[in-house]
N, C-alpha and C positions, 0 to 999 in steps of 0.2 A: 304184816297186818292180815288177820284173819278173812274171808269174806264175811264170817259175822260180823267183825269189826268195822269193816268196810261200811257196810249196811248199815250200821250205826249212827256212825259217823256221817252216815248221804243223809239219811232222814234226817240229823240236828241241825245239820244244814239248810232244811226246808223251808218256804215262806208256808206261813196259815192255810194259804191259797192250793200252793204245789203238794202241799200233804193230804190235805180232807180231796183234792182231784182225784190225787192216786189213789187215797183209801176207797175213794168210789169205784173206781175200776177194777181195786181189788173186791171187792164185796161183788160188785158184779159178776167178776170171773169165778167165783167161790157160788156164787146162786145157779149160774150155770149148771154146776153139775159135773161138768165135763172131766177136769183134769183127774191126774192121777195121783193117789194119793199124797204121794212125794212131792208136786208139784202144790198141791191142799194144803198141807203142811207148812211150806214153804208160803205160800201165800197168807195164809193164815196169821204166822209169825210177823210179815213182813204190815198189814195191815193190824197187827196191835202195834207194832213199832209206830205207823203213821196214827194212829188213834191217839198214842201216848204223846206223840207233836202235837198234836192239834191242841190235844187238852193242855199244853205248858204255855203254849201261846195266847187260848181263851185265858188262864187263870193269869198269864202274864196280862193283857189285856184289863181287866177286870181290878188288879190291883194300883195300875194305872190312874183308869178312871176314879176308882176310891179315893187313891191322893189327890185326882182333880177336885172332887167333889167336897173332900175338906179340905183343899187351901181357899176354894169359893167363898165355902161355911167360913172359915178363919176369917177372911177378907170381907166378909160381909157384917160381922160383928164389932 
């Protein structure tokens, strides 16, 4: 397995919580200024990776709810 791969596969693993942390940290390290391009890059990559978690879990979340809210609706009629 590749370390892309690797990395792939850490982030699917993620809770909501462990992914939007790190994306913070990465956006912070990236506001800095500091690193090196290669390392920017790298980071970069790794914080859309966590961005793309975040959003399957909101939109997981969200279709959730929807089903709660009509079997409510069903249940109430």
């Amino acid at each position: 397995m590749s370390s892309e791969e690797q990395s792939e596969s850490d982030v699917r693993s993620l809770s909501y919580e462990a992914a939007r942390d790190e994306l913070v940290r990465v956006v912070a390290e990236l506001e800095q200024g500091s690193a090196t391009l290669e390392r920017s890059l790298s980071l970069w990559e790794r914080g859309e990776a966590l961005a793309a978690r975040c959003e399957e879990w909101l939109v997981g979340a969200r279709a959730r709810l929807d089903a709660a809210r009509a079997a409510t609706e069903d249940a109430d009629r």
